[in-house]
Each structure stands twice: as structure tokens, then as C-alpha cells.
C-alpha positions in Angstrom: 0.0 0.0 0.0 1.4 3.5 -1.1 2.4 5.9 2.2 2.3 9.6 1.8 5.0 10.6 4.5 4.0 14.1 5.4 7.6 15.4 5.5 5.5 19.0 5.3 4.1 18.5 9.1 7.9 17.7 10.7 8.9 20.8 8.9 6.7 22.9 10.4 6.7 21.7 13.7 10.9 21.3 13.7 10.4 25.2 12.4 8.2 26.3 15.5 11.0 24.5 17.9 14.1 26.1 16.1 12.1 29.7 16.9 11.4 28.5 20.5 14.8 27.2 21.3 16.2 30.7 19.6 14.2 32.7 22.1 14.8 30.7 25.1 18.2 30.8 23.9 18.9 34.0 22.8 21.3 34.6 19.6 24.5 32.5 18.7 27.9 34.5 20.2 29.1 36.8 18.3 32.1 35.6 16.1 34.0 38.0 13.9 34.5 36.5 10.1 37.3 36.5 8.4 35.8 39.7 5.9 32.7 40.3 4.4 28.8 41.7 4.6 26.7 39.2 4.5 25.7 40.1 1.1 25.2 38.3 -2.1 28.6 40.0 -3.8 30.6 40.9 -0.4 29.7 37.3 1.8 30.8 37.0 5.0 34.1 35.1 4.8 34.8 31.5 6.9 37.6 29.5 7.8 37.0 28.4 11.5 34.4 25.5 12.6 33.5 28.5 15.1 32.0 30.8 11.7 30.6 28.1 10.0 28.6 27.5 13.3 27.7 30.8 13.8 26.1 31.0 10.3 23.2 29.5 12.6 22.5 32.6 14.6 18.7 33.9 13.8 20.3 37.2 12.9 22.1 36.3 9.8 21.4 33.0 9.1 19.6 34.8 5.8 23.1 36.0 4.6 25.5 35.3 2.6 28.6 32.8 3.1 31.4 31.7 1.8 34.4 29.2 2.6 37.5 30.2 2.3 39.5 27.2 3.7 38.8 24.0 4.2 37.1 23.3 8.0 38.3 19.9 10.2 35.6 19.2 12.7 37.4 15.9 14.2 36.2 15.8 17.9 39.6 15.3 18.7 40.7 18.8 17.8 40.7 21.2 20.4 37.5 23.5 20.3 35.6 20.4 18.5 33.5 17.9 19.8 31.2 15.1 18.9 27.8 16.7 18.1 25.3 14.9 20.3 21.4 14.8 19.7 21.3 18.0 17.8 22.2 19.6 14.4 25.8 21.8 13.7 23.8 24.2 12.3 20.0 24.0 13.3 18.2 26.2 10.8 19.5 28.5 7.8 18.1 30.3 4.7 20.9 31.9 3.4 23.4 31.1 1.0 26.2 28.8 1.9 29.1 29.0 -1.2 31.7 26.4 -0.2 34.0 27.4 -3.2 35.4 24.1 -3.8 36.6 23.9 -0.1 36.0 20.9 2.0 33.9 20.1 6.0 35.9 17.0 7.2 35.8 14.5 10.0 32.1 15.3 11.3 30.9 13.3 14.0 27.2 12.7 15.3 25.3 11.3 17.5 21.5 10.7 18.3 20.7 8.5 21.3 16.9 8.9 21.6 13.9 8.5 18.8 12.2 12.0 19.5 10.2 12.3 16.4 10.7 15.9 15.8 13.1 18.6 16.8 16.5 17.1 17.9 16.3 13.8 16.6 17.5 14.9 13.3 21.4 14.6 12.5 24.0 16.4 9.9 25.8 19.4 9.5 22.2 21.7 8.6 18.9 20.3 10.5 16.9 22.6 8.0 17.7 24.2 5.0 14.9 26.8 4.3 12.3 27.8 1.3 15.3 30.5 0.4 18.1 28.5 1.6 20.7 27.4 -1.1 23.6 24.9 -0.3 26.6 24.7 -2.8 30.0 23.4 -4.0 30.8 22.2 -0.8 32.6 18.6 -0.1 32.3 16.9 2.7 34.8 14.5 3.5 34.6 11.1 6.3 32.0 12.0 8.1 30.2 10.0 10.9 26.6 9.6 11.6 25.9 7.5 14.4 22.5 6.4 16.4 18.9 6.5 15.8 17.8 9.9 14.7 14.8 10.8 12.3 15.7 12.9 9.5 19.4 12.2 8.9 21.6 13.4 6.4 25.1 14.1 6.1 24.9 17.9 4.6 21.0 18.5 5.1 18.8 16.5 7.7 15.8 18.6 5.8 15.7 20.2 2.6 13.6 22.9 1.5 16.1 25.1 -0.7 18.4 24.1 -3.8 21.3 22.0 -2.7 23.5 22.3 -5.8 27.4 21.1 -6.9 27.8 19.1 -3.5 29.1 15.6 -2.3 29.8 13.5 0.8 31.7 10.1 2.0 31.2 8.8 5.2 29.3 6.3 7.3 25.1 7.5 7.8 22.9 5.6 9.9 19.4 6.7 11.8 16.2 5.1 12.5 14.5 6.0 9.5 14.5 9.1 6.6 18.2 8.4 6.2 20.0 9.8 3.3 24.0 10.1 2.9 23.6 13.6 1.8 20.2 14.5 3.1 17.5 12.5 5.0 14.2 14.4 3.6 13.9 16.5 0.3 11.3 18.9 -0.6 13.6 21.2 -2.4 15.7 20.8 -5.8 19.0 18.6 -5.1 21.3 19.3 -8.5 25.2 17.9 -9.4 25.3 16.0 -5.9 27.0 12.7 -5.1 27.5 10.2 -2.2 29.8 7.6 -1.5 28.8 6.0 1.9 27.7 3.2 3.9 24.2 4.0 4.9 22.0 2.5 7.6 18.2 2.8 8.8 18.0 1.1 12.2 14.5 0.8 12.2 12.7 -0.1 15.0 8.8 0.2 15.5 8.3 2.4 12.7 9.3 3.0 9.0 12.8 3.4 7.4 13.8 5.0 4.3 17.1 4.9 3.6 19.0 6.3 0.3 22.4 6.6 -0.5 21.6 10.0 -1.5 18.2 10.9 0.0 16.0 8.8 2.1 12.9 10.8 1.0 12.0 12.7 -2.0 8.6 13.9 -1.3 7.8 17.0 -3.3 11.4 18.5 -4.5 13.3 17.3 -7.3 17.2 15.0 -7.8 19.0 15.6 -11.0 21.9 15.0 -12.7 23.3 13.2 -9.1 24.9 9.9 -8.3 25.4 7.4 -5.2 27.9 4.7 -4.7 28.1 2.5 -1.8 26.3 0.0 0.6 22.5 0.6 1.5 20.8 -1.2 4.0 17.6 -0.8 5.8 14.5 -2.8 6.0 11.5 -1.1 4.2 12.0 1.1 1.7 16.1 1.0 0.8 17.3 2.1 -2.4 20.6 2.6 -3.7 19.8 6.5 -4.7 16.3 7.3 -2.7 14.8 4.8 -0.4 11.1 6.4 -1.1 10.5 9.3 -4.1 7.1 10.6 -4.6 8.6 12.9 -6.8 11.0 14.0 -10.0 14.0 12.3 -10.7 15.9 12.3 -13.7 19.3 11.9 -15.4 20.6 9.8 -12.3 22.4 6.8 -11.3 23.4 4.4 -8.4 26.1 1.8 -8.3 25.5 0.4 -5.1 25.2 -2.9 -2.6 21.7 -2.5 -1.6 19.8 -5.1 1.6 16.6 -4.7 2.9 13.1 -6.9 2.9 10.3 -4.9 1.7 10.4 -2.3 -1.2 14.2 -2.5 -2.3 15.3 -0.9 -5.3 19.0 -0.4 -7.0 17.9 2.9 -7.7 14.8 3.8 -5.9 13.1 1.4 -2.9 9.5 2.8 -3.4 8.2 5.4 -6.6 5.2 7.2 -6.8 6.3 9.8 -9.2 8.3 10.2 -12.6 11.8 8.5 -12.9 13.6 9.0 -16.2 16.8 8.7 -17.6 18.3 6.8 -14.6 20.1 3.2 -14.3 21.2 1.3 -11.5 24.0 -1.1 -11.2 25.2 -3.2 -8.6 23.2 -5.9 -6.5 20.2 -6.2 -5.0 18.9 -8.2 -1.6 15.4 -8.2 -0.5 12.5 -10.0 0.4 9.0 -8.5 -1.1 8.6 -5.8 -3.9 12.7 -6.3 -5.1 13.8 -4.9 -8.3 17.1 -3.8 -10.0 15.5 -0.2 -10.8 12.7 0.0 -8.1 11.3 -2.1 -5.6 7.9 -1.0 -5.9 6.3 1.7 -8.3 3.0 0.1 -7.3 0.8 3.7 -8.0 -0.9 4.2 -11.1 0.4 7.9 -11.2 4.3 6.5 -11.5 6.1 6.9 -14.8 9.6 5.0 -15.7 11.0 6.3 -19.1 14.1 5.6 -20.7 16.3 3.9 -17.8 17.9 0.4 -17.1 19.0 -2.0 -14.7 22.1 -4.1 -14.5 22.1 -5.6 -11.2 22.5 -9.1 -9.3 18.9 -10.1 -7.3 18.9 -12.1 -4.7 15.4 -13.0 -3.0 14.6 -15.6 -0.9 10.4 -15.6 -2.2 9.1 -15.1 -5.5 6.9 -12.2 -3.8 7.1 -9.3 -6.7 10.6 -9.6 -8.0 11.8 -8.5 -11.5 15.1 -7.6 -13.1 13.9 -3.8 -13.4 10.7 -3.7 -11.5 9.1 -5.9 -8.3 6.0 -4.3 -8.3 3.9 -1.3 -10.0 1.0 0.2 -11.3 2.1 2.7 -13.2 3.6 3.1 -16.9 7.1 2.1 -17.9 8.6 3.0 -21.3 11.5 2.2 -23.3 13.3 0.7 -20.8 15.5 -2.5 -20.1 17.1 -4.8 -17.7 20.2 -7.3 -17.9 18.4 -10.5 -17.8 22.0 -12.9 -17.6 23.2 -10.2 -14.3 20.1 -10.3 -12.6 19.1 -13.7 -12.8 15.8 -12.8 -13.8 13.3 -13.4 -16.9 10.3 -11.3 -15.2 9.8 -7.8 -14.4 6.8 -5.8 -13.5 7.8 -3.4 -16.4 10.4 -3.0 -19.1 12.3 -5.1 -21.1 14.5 -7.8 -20.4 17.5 -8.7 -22.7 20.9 -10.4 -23.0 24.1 -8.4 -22.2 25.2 -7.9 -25.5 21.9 -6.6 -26.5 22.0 -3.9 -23.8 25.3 -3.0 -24.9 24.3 -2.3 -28.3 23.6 1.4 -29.2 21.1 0.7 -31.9 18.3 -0.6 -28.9 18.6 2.8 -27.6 18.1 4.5 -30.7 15.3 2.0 -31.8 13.8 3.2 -28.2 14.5 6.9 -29.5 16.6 7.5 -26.6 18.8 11.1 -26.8 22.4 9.3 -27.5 25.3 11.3 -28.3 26.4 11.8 -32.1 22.5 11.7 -33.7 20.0 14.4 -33.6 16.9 12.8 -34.7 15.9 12.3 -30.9 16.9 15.7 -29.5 20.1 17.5 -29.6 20.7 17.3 -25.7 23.1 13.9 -25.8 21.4 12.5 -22.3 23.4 9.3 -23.1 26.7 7.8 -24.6 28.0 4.3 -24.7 32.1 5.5 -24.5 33.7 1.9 -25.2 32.5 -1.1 -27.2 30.9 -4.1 -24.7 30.0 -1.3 -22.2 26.7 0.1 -20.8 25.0 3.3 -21.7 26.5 6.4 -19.2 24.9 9.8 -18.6 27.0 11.8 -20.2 27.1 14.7 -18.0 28.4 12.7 -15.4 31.1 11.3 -17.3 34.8 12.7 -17.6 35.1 13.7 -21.5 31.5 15.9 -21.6 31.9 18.4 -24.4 30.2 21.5 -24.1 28.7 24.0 -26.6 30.3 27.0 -26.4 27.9 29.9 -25.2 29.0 33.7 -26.1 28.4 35.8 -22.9 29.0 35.6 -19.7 25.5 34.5 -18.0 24.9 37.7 -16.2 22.0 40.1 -16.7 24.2 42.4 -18.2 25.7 40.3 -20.6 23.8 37.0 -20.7 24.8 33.9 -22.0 23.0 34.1 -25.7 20.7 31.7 -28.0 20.9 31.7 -31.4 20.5 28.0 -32.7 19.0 24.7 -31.8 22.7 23.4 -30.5 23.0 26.2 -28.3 19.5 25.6 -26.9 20.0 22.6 -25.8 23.6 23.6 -24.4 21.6 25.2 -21.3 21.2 22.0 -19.2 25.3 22.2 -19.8 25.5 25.8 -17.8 25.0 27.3 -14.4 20.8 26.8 -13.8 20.9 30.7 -12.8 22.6 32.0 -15.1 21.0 34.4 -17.5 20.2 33.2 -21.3 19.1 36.0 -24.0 17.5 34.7 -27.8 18.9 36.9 -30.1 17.5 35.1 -33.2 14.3 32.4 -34.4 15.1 29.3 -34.5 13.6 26.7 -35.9 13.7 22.8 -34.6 12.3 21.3 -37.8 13.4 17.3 -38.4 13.5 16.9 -34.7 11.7 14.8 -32.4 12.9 15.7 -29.1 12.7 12.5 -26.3 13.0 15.0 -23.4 12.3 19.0 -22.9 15.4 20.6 -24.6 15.6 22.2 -21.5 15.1 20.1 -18.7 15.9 21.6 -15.8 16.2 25.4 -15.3 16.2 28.3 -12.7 17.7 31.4 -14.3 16.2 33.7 -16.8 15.2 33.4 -20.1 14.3 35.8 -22.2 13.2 35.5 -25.7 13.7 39.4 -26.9 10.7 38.9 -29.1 12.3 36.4 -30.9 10.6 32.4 -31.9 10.9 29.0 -31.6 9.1 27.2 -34.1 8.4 23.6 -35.1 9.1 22.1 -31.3 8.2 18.5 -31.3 8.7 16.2 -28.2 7.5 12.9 -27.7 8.4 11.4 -24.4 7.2 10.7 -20.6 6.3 13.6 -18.4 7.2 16.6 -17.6 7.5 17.5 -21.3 7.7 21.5 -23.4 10.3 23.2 -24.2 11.5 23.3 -20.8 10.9 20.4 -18.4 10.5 21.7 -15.0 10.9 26.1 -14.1 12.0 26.0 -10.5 11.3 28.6 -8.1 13.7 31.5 -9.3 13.5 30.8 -13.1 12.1 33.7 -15.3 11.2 33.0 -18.6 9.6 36.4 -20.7 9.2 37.6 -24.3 9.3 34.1 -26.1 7.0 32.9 -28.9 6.5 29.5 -29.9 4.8 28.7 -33.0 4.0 25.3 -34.0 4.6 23.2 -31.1 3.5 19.5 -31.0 4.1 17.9 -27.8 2.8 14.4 -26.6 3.7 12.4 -23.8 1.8 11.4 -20.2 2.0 13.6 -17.4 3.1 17.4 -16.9 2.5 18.5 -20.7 2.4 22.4 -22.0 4.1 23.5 -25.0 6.1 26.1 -23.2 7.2 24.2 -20.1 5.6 20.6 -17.7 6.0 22.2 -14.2 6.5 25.3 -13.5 7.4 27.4 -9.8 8.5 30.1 -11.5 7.2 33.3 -13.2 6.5 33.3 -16.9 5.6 36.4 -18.9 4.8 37.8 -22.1 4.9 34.4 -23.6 2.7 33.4 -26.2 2.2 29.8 -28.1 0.3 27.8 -30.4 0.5 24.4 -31.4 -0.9 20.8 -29.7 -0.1 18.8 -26.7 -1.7 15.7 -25.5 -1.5 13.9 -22.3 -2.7 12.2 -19.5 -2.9 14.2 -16.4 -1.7 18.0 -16.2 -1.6 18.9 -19.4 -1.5 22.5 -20.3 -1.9 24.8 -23.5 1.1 26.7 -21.8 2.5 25.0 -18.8 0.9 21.8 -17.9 0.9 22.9 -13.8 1.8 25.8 -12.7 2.8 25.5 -8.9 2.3 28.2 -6.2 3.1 29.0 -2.8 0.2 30.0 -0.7 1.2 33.3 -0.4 1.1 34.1 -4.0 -1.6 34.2 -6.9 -1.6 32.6 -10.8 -1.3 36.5 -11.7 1.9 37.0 -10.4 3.8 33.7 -12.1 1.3 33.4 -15.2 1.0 36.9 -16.7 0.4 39.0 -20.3 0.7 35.1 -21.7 -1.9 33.5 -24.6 -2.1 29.8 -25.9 -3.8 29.4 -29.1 -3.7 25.4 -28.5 -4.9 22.2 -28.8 -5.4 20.7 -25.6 -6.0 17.1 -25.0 -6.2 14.5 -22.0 -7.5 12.5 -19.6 -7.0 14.7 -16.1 -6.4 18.2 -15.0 -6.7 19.6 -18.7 -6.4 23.4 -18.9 -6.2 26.0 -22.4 -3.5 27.9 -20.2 -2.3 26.2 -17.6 -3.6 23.6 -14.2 -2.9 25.7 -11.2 -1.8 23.7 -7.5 -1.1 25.6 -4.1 1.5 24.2 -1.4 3.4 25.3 1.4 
């Protein structure tokens, strides 16, 4: 049976106990940085674990931050200790740059199963709506105990955690995550390589070598390595995602019983462009790819599974899926690795098959060196007899050139289909100017050109014309517009889009604000599908008017669910 974890209802009450404990309190010491404001171009400058600490204090934990050497936090330093039943840094929701420096030597401990406030373990207990988290390594640390909500970096993630990566030794009672424990925010360009543990007792686990729960953020473009194990709900990247992931991987030893996955342990959302290798132990709902995807709402596209399977009952175990519901597409699993003929989706061949590029391009997967599935290059094989990789997580990625220099002065700029697609390649806030039509005849993309983005694009007036995508979800010309993205002053003329969920010529999903924007075209779907954006996703506090605004859609609108002429329209907190 599918859980909604309400990871919303521990951030709000872990919120109301951060403000308590800050009154009761009072504010952190004051500690004199090595330079710096606090703001966005003059950050406050750190090199002590005593300013990295002190970014916690209510009074500037909104600023700006940025290391300038790398920080040891081994206990066994003088002025260091072993953090006990709490968090290094409690709450912040400001912006933490670690430069490429590195947090070392961390070590944790929770004792007790509280099931809010102190509980949680890592270096943040909450990174907030605003919060961003980047370029930061963190390097052997040590999470011992039974906390809920543990993660190495992030115990609970609400902002953008972007460019990071950890190695250690994670373990906690349940929503345990080698780089963060619960995710509601966007987690970009991160990595893990650790042994993580849920110690479960009396209630449910989670446990991910990335993120133990992936409720209503996103994972992209990130990777895990290393040994998983939990009982319920274990998966070599996410133990349980009810939301986006895409152009991921894990290559990891992964043991639990119940909903155990190479890649994810339990999916209720959209996983594409993914794989998983490695092996897999379990008891009910095992897969190489995902344990159990058992919700109709669940969409697997364009991923793979090579990995050994070991179960000791035939209850729901398959090569790429145990159990699901929901759709899988043009995907595969390694039927001689895993030992098995049957899956609960996808399509089982013989190693040499799933080493051979033409089954990806029969499955119109976006492979390096062809263009008649989108110009993006999502995948490569890089040897004979080998696997398919993501290419942006490989070590020869070429990169389009962009003139400019991403800023709003000078912005990175757009004037063919090559360089369109070179966005996912550049800094997601960066600034991106059209300064000529283009037209995308002769090609059917497989994914959004853009998939991912959060800076500003602007379209000067100019058009895209001729956009066809036929794919999974979360489908346009952009695939998902996070919180800070801007997109104004574009037309697109033409546009045929087709796929399942999150459809709209201009953009799937979108947080962000779009504006003087104008298509026409067709786009067909299941659920969420919009002449515009298929959903357009708000925070309580704000109103369609201010995201959606001086837009038309002069398009045909087709589906099943949540079928709008502009664009569907959701609220959260």
C-alpha cells in the first residue's frame, strides 16, 4: 500500500521548535568573520568551525557565506566535539558558497527516537524555502545512532542543494540519506559515497544513499555509490520518491526486505533517464530499478537496470521492477546479471543486446552523435561491450560553447538549436538571452530541450518554431521552471508535444514566473496537461497572476486529467 510521509508537518513543527529554542536561547555569540557583509557579492568570509557555526545565529542565518578554507571538525581537535542529539547548524536560509573547499571529520550522535526537533542529524537540521547549499565537499563523516531525519549535509531540505558531495558512514532510525535525510527542495550535481543504515525499529525506514525521501522536490543530474541497508523502503539512490527524478544513477550494494530498489526502494512519481547497477537483496517488492512503483500515477522512461537479485520468495521480484501500477517505457534490464526473466515493467535482454547502441536508438533514446531524438546527448556508450552512461556525469563531456558571460548584463546568448540545448550544460541561474528564431524542424525531441532550469530566459521577441517532443512527463520546451526561473518575451509557433503527465508546449511544471509568452500548437496527455504549462505550482502566499501573466495559448489541448487551455494551477506550502 502507497504511504504519503508528510515530511511538510515535521517541517513545520521542527520550524516552531528552532524559533522556540532561539528565544529561550537568545542569539549565537558573536564571532568576527574573516571579511565580508553578509551580502550576495561581499559574503561574510569563513575559515573556523566557530564561523561556520555561527552562520546558525537567527540574525544572519539569511546571509551570505562563503568558505575560504577548508574546516576539520574531528572531535579530537581542540575546540571540536562530537555533536550529540542535535544539528551543527540548526536552521538557515541563506546562501552557503563552499568554493570548492571541504567540511571534514564530522561526527554525530543521536541517542533517543524523539520524532521531531533534535532527533534529526547532519551538519544543517533545516535548510529553508530560500536556503541554497553549494560546491561544498564533505569528506569522512560519521553519523551514528537513531535519529529521524538524517543526512550528512541537510537532515531537511527545503532550498536548492547544488554542486555538492559527501563520503562517510550514515545511519538513523528512518528518513536516512547520505547527503540528506528528507527533500522537498531541488537537489542538483550532488553525489555520495557511503555506507548507509536505517535502524529501524517500530516504525518505517527510508534509507538512500543519496536521500531517504523525495517527497515534493526534485534530484537531478546526481549519483550514489556504496552500501545501502535498511528494511523497508532502501534504495541505492532514494529509499522512497514521490517525486521527480531524472538523469541519475546508483552503483550500489543494496539489503533490505520490503520495497528495495537499485535505484529507488518505493516510486510514486516520474523516474527518467536513470540506471542502476550493482546488486540487490530483499524479500517482497525487489527490483534492479525500483522495488515497488506500485501507484498508477508513476512513470519510468528511458532507464535500465544491470544488477544481481537475490530473494529468498518469489513475492514481486523483476530484473527492473518488483511491483507497479504505473507506466514504464523504453526501458531494459540485464536478464544474464540479474538472474531474472520477469519484471513488472520493461524489457529484459541479454548483455550484448544492452550493450548495443542501436536498442537505444530504436527506443529513441537522446544518445550522443544523432540528432533525430533531440540534440541534448542525455546518453553515450564511450567503449564497445559497455553500458550506456549519462553523459554529463562522465569525464570527456563536451560543451557547446555559449557567447556571454551569464549575467544580466551580458547574458549567455541563444541563437541555434545546439545552443538551446547547451543550457542544461550551464550554471541553472545563469541568464540566457534569444537573439535570433530558431527553428527545430526534423526533430523529435525525447525530453524537454531544457530540462531543468532556474535562471532567466528571455526571448527578446524572438521564436521558436516547429518544437516536437514525444516522451514521458514533464514535457515542453522546458521540463520543470523552479522557483527562481524567469522565462519572458518568447513565442512558440508550432509546437506538438505528446507524452503522459506534466504536458504544455512552453514548459511541464513550472514554480517560476512566466511572462509575455505566447504559443500555439498541440499537446496531449494524461494528467496535467497545459496549452502553456501543464501545472503551474504556487506557494500560498502568492496568486496565478503573479507567475502566469500577459501570456496566450492558441492550442490544442488534450487528456484525460487536469486539462487546462493555459495552464492547471496547484497551491503548497
Amino acid at each position: 500500500m502507497k504511504r504519503g510521509y508528510n515530511s511538510f508537518n515535521y517541517i513545520q513543527i521542527a520550524g516552531y521548535v528552532i524559533f522556540l529554542s532561539l528565544i529561550i536561547a537568545g542569539n549565537v555569540t558573536a564571532v568576527e568573520f574573516d571579511g565580508g557583509t553578509g551580502e550576495p557579492n561581499i559574503p561574510y568570509l569563513i575559515s573556523t568551525p566557530e564561523q561556520l557555526k555561527a552562520i546558525g545565529d537567527s540574525t544572519i542565518n539569511d546571509k551570505c557565506f562563503t568558505l575560504v578554507a577548508d574546516i576539520d571538525l574531528d572531535p579530537n581537535l581542540p575546540g571540536n566535539e562530537i555533536i550529540t542529539d542535535r544539528t551543527f547548524i540548526p536552521y538557515f536560509r541563506g546562501t552557503l558558497d563552499g568554493n570548492g573547499h571541504s567540511i571534514s571529520n564530522m561526527v554525530s550522535k543521536s541517542n533517543h527516537r524523539a520524532r521531531i526537533g533534535n532527533s534529526s542529524a547532519g551538519l544543517i537540521g533545516l535548510l529553508g524555502l530560500d536556503g541554497l547549499v553549494r560546491d561544498i565537499e564533505l569528506k569522512n563523516i560519521t553519523i551514528l545512532g537513531v535519529g529521524r531525519y538524517v543526512g550528512a549535509l541537510i537532515a531537511s531540505n527545503r532550498g536548492i542543494v547544488l554542486r555538492c558531495s559527501v563520503t562517510g558512514s550514515i545511519s538513523g532510525e528512518s528518513f536516512v540519506g547520505g547527503l540528506v535525510g528528507d527533500n522537498t527542495g531541488e537537489i542538483l550535481s550532488c553525489s555520495a559515497f557511503c555506507t548507509v543504515q536505517s535502524v529501524q525499529e517500530g516504525i518505517v525506514g527510508l534509507a538512500g544513499g543519496l536521500v531517504g525521501y523525495n517527497y515534493y522536490g526534485c534530484i537531478y543530474n546526481c549519483y550514489a555509490r556504496g552500501t545501502i541497508t535498511g528494511v523497508e523502503d532502501v534504495g541505492g539512490l532514494v529509499g522512497a520518491s514521490y517525486s521527480y527524478i531524472s538523469n541519475c544513477y546508483a552503483m550500489c550494494t543494496v539489503t533490505g526486505y520490503e520495497n528495495v530498489g537499485g535505484l529507488v526502494g518505493e516510486n510514486a512519481s516520474d523516474i527518467s533517464n536513470c540506471y542502476a547497477i550493482g546488486t540487490v537483496t530483499g524479500e517482497e517488492s525487489v527490483g534492479g530499478l525500483i522495488g515497488n512503483s506500485d501507484n498508477s500515477y508513476s512513470t519510468v522512461s528511458q532507464c535500465y537496470a544491470v544488477c544481481e537479485i537475490t530473494a529468498d520468495s518469489n513475492d514481486s521480484i523483476g530484473g527492473l521492477i518488483g511491483k507497479s501500477s504505473g507506466r514504464t517505457m523504453l526501458s531494459f534490464w540485464d536478464t544474464q546479471v540479474s538472474g531474472q526473466k520477469i519484471s513488472a515493467g520493461g524489457v529484459g535482454l541479454h548483455t550484448a543486446k544492452l550493450q548495443d547502441t542501436g536498442i537505444y536508438l530504436n527506443a529513441r533514446w537522446d544518445m550522443t552523435g544523432e540528432t533525430s531524438h533531440g540534440l541534448v546527448g542525455i546518453w553515450t556508450i564511450a567503449e564497445p561491450n559497455t553500458y550506456p552512461q549519462l553523459t554529463k556525469l562522465t569525464d570527456q563531456y563536451p560543451v557547446t560553447q555559449l557567447s556571454g558571460s551569464g549575467t544580466p548584463d551580458d547574458p549567455y546568448e541563444i541563437a541555434t538549436a545546439e545552443e538551446l540545448a547547451a543550457i542544461n550544460d550551464y550554471e541553472i541561474n545563469a541568464h540566457y538571452a534569444l537573439i535570433a528564431d530558431i527553428d527545430l524542424s526534423g526533430i523529435i525531441w525525447a525530453t524537454a530541450p531544457i530540462l531543468f532550469f532556474n535562471g532567466t530566459f528571455d526571448g527578446r521577441g524572438h521564436m521558436i518554431s516547429n518544437l516536437t517532443v514525444e516522451g514521458g512527463s514533464y514535457l515542453g520546451l522546458f521540463g520543470k521552471i523552479v522557483s527562481d526561473g524567469v522565462v519572458t518575451n518568447l513565442t512558440i509557433k508550432d509546437a506538438s508535444v505528446i507524452g503522459y503527465d506534466y504536458i504544455g508546449a512552453l514548459a511541464g511544471q513550472s514554480f517560476g514566473r512566466i511572462t509575455n509568452c505566447h504559443v500555439t500548437g498541440s499537446v496531449a496527455g494524461e494528467s496535467y496537461i497545459g496549452g502553456l504549462v501543464g501545472l503551474v505550482s504556487m506557494l500560498y502566499s502568492s496568486t496565478f497572476e503573479e507567475q502566469v501573466y500577459g501570456c496566450t495559448a492558441d492550442v490544442a489541448v488534450s487528456g484525460n486529467d487536469h486539462i487546462h487551455n493555459i495552464a492547471n494551477a496547484q497551491f503548497y506550502d
